[in-house]
N, C-alpha and C positions, 0 to 999 in steps of 0.2 A: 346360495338361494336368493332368487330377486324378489326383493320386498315389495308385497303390492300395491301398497299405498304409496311409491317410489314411482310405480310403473303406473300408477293411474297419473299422480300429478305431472308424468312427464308426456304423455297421453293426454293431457286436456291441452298442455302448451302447444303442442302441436297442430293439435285441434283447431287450435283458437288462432293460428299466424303467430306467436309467440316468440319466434325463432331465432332472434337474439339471448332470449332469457333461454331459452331451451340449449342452445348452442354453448351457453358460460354453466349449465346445469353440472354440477361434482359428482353426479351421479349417472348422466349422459353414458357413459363405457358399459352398459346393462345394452345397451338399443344400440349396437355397433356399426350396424347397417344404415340409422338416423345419420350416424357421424359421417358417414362416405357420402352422406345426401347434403348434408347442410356441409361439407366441405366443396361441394359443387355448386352452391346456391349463388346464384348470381348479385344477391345483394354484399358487396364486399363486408359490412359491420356485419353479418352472422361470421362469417368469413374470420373474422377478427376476433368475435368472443371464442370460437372454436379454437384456434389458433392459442386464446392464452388459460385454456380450458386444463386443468392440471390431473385433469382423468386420461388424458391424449396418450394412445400407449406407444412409446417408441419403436416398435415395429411396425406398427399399422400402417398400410396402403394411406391411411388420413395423412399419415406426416410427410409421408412422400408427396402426397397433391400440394399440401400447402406450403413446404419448402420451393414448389415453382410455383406460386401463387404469383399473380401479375401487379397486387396489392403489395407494396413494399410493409405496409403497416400492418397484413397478415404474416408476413417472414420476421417482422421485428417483434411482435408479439412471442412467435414462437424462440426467437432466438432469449427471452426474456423470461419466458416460462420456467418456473424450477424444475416442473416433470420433467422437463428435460436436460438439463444441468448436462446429465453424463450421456448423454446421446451421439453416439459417432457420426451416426448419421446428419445428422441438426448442423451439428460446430463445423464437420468440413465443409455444408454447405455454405451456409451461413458466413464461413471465414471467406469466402469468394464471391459471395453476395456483390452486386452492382450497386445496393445501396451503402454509401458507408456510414449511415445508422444501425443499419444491420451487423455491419464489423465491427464498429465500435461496443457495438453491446457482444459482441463474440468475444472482443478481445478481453473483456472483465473476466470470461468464464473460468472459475477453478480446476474444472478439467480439463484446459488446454493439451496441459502435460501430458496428458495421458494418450495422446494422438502425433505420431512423428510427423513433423512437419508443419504442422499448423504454426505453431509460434514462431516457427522462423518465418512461417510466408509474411505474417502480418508484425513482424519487426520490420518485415522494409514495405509496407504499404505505404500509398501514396496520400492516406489521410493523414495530418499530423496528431488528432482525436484519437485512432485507431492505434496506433504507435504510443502517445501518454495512456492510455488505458491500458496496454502490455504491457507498459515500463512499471505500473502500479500493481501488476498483478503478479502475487507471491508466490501463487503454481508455477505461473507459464516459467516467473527470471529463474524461481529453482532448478526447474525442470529441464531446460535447455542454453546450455553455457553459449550455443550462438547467436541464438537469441537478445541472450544479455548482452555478448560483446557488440552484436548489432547496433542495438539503441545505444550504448556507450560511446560508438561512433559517430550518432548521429548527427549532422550539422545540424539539428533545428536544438538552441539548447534549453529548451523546458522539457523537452526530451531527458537530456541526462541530469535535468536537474531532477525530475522524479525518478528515473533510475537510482539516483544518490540516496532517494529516501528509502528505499524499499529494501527493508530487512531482510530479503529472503537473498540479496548479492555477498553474504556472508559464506555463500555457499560457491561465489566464481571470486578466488582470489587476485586473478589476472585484472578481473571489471573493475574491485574497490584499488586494485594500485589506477588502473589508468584514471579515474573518477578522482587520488585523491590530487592526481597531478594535473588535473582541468585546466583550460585559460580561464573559464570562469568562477569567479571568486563566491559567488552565491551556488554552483554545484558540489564545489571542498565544503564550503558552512555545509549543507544542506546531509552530505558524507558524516560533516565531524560531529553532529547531532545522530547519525543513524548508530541503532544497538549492533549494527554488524561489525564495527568495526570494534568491538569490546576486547576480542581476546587477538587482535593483531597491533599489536608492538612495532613493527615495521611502521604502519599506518598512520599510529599516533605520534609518531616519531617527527614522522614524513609533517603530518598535519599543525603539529608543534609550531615547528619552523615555519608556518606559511607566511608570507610576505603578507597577509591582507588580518589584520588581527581581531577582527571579529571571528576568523574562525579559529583564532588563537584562543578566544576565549570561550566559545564551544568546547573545546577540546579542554581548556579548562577546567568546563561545569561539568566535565563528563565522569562519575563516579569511575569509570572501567578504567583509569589511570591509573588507579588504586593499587595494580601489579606491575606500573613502570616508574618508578623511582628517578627514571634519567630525564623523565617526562617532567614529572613534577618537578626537580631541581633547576629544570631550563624554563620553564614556565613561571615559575617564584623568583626569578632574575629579568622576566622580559620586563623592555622598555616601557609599557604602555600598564599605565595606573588599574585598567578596567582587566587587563587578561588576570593582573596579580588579586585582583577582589575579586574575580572567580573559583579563582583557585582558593581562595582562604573562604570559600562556602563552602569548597566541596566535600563533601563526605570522606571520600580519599586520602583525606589529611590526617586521620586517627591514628592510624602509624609509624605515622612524621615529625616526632616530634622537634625535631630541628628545624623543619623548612617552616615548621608553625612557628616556633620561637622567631626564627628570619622574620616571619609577616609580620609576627606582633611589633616588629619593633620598624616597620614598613612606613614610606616617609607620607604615605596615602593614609590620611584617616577613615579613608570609605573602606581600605582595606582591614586595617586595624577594628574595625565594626562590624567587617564581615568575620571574620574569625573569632571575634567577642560572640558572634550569635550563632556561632557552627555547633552544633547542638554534638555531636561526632569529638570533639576536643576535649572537654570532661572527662572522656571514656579515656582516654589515651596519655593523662595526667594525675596523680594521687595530691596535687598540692596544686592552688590556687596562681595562676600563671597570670602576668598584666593583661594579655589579651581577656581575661575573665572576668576583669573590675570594674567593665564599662555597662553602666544600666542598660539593661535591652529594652526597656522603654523607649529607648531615643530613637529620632527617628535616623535613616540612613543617610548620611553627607552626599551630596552630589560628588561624582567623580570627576 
């Protein structure tokens, strides 16, 4: 039933040249017939409130006029619009849009996935905006394994350095080996931080060993080592003072107790104080260990 105190105030905007305000109106979809009018209206800003107007019904003849709207800023409204999120029609257009503001906002969409095709086209698009917004989006890298090996490949590399972040490549085993073996040294960091790599052993293995020890020590800090035992014992041996004070933070170490006795007795006092303050070490000892006798007031030694 249309309320008609709804249909008067949309009735006086009209009335009155309103047609911006009338056009962004949430209750506009009562007056269907208005919407095919103010989608034709030559002023492109009614154009645009219609456009990000979240009454807009995904079938309607309106979304088909304004998907070829001449205004880029009516096509990027709409591609922006939540009413339309799941819209088949929108995203494939949208994904081939001439503007690549337009793509860019396509390529954020959650429901990529749900359309064959789309996230492969715009893994090899020519914007590199359009391609980092794929690599970021957890639908599209789940949803289609070419996609992610795409951008995995991509020579631009901020590319795969947010491919490396995106939790949802837990789900292409192929993408996190080639990512963990990158030439670049901030795509592994960026890898040895991500939760996808939690329950592959392989990975951590791999990332351990890396020549470049910042991401030694990610892999370090990363609680999910927790179930690799060969991880920790190579890592409470490396060379470099900062990877071995990560590891005597990490939570990880509650069921070690030997590699924790190793650290306490570590020629690093930055290490020996990280393990004094691993709150995880108490729990996994019934009697008072050296690493436990140091005030945690203090402050932390420089490494």
């Amino acid at each position: 039933m249309i309320d008609p105190i709804t249909l008067i105030e949309l009735t006086n905007l009209k009335a009155s040249g309103q047609l911006e305000t009338l056009a962004a109106h949430p209750q506009l979809a009562i007056k269907p017939e208005w919407m095919d009018e103010l989608a034709q209206n030559k002023d492109s800003w009614v154009r645009r409130r219609l456009a990000e107007n979240p009454a807009l019904d995904t079938s309607d003849d309106v979304l088909a006029s304004l998907l070829k709207d001449k205004d880029y800023n009516v096509r990027l409204n709409l591609a922006e619009n939540p009413a339309l999120v799941n819209s088949c029609a929108m995203i494939e257009r949208c994904a081939k849009d001439r503007s690549a503001l337009v793509r860019q906002t396509i390529a954020k969409n959650p429901s990529l996935s749900s359309i064959p095709g789309v996230s492969e086209s715009l893994a090899s698009d020519r914007s590199l905006y359009v391609r980092l917004n794929l690599a970021a989006n957890l639908a599209a890298i789940r949803g289609s394994a070419k996609a992610a090996n795409a951008l995995c490949d991509d020579k631009a590399v901020r590319i795969r350095r947010s491919l490396a972040q995106n939790p949802a490549i837990a789900n292409q085993p192929g993408v996190v080996a080639k990512l963990s073996t990158d030439k670049d040294p901030e795509v592994r960091l960026n890898l040895a931080y991500n939760p996808a790599i939690a329950y592959n052993p392989v990975i951590l293995e791999t990332l351990a060993a890396d020549e470049d020890s910042s991401v030694r020590q990610a892999v370090a800090s990363n609680p999910a080592i927790a179930d690799c035992p060969d991880v920790i014992k190579e890592l409470s041996e490396d060379e470099d003072s900062s990877v071995r004070f990560w590891l005597a933070d990490n939570p990880a170490m509650v069921n070690l107790p030997e590699i924790a006795d190793r650290l306490s007795k570590d020629e690093s006092s930055a290490v020996r104080y990280a393990l004094a303050n691993n709150p995880a070490i108490p729990a996994c000892t019934a009697n008072a260990q050296p690493w436990q006798t140091q005030p945690t007031t203090q402050k932390a030694p420089s490494i």
